[in-house]
Backbone bond lengths (Angstrom), bond angles and torsions (degrees), N, CA, C in turn:
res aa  C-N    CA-C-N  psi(-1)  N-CA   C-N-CA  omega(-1)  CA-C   N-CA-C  phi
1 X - - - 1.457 - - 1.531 109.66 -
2 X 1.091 118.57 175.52 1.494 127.64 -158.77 2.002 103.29 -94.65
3 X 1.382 98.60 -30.71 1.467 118.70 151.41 1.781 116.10 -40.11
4 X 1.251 100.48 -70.99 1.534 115.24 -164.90 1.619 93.61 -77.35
5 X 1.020 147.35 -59.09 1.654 132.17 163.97 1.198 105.08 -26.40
6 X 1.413 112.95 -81.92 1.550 105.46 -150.70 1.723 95.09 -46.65
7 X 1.373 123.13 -62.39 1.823 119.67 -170.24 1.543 114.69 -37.79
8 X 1.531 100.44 -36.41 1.158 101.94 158.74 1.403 144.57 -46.48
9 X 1.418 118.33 -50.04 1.542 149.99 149.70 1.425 89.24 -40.81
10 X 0.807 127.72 -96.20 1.527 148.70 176.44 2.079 97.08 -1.37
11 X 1.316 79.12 -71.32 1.768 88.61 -161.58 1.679 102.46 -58.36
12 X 1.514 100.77 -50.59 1.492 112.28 -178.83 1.784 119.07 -35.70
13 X 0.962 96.08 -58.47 1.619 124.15 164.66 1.436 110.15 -43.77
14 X 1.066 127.97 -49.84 1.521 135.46 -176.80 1.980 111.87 -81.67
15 X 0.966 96.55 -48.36 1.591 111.72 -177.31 1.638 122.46 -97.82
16 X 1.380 110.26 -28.47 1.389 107.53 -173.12 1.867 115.81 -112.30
17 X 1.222 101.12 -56.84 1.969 127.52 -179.67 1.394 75.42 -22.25
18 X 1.609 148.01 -96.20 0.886 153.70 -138.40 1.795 115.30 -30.70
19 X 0.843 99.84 -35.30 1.993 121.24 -178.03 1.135 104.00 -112.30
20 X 1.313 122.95 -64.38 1.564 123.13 -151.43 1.843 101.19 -93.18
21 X 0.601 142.51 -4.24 1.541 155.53 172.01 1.593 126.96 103.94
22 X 1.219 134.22 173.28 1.380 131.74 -164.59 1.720 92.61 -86.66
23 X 1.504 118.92 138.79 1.883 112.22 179.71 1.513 112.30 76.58
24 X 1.546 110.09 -19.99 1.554 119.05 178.40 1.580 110.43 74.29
25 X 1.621 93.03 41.95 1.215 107.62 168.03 2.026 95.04 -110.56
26 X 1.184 119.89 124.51 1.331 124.15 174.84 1.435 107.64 -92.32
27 X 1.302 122.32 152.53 1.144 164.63 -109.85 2.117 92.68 -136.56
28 X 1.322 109.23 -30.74 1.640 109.87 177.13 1.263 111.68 129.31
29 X 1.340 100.13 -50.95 1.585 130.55 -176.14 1.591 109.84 -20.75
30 X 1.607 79.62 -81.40 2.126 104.13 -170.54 1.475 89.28 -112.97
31 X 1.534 108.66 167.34 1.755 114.40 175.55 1.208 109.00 -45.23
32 X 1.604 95.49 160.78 1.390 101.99 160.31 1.517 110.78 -100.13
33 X 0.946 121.55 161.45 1.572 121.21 -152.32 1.801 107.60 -97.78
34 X 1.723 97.40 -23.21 1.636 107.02 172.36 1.371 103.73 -67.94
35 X 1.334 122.96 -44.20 1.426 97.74 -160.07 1.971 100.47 -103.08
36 X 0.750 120.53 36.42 1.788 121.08 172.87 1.152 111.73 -55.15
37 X 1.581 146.27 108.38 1.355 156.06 115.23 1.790 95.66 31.32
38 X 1.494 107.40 132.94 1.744 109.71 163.21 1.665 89.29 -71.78
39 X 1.144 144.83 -2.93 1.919 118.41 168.02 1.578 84.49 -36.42
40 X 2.029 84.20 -82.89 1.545 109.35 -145.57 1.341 96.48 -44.12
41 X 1.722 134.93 -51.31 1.307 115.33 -175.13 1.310 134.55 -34.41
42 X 1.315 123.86 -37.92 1.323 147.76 159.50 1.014 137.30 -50.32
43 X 1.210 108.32 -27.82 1.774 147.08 -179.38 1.376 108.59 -108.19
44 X 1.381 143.03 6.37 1.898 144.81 -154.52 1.751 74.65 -81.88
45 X 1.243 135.15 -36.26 2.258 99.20 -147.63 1.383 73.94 -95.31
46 X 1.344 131.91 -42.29 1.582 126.34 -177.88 1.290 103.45 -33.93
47 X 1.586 125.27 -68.66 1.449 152.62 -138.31 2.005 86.97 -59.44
48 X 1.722 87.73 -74.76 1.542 118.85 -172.43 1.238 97.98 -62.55
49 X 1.395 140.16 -98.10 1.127 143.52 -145.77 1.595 117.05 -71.43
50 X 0.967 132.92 -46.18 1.352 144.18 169.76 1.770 126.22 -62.45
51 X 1.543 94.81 -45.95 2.004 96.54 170.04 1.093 89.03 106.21
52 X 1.947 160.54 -17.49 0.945 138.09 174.73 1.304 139.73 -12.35
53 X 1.789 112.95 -34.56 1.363 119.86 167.09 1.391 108.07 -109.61
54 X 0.849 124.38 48.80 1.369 126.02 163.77 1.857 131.16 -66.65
55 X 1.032 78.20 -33.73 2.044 98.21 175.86 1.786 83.81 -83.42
56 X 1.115 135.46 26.00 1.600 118.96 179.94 1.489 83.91 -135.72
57 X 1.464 138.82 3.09 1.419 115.86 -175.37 1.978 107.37 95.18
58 X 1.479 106.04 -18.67 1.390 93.13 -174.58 1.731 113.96 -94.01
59 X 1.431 122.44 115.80 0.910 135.92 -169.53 1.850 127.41 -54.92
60 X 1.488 132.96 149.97 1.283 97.95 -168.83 1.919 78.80 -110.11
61 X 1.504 93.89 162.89 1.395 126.70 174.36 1.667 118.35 -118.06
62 X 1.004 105.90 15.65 1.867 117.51 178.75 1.509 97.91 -65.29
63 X 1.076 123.87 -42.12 1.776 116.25 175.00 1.648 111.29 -67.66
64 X 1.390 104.51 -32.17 1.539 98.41 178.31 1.436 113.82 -80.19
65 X 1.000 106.96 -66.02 1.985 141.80 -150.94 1.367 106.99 -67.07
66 X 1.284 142.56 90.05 1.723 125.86 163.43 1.404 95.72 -51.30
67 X 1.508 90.10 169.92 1.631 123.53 171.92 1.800 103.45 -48.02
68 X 1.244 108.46 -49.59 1.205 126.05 -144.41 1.464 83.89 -78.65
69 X 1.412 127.27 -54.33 1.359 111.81 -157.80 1.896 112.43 -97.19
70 X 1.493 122.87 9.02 0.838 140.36 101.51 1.435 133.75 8.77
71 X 1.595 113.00 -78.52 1.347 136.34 -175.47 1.547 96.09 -70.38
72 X 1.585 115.21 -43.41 1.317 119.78 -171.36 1.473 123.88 -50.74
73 X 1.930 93.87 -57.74 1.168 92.01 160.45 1.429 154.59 -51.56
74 X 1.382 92.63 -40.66 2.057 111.16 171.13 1.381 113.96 -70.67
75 X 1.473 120.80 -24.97 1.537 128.98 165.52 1.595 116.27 -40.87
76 X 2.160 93.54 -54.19 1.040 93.73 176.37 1.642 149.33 -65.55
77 X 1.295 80.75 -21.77 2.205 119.10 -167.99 1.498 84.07 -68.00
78 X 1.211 110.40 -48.04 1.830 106.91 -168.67 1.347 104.34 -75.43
79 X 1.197 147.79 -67.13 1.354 149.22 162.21 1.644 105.11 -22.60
80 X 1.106 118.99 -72.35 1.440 120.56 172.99 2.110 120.74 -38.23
81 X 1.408 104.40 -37.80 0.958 93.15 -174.56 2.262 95.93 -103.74
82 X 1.096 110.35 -10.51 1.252 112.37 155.89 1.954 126.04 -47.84
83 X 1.394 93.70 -56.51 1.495 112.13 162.09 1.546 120.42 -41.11
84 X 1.194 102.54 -60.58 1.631 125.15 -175.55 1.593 112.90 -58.27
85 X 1.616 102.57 -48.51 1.346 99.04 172.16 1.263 137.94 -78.76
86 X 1.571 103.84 -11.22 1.335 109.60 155.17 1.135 140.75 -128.35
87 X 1.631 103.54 55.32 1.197 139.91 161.99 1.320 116.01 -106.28
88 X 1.672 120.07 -25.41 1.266 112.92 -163.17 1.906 89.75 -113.18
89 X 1.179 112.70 13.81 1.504 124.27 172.92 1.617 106.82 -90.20
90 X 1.484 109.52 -49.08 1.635 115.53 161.62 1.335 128.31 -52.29
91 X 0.949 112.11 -25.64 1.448 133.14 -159.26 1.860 95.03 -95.90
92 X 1.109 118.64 -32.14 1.519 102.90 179.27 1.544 113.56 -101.60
């Protein structure tokens, strides 16, 4: 829902922009969050909530993050890189 994006935006902004980039456009550093592999897609509450990549630098948020807002966030990463790709589809 248009609800759960924006919170998404919202959360993203608070918890992620910092590493992964502002819009979830990254910076080079760490991934960019548009283009993530369906693995990791599959793996986001693992990734986020659990610490799975943790020996990689990626931090866990299971004390912060419900499930739910979680979902919010990765809703958004996909929408965001949804946008992007068909923007740069217009564009040619």
């Amino acid at each position: 829902s248009k609800e759960d994006l924006a919170e998404g935006q919202t959360l993203y902004g608070a918890y992620c922009s910092f590493c992964h980039g502002v819009g979830v456009v990254s910076g080079g550093i760490v991934p960019d969050l548009r283009k993530t592999d369906q693995g990791r897609r599959e793996m986001f509450q693992q990734i986020v909530r659990e610490g799975i990549l943790l020996p990689l630098g990626m931090p866990s948020f299971g004390d912060t993050l419900s499930t739910k807002e979680v979902e919010q966030i990765k809703q958004y990463t996909l929408q965001r890189e949804y946008e992007d790709s068909t923007n740069a589809k217009e564009q040619h």
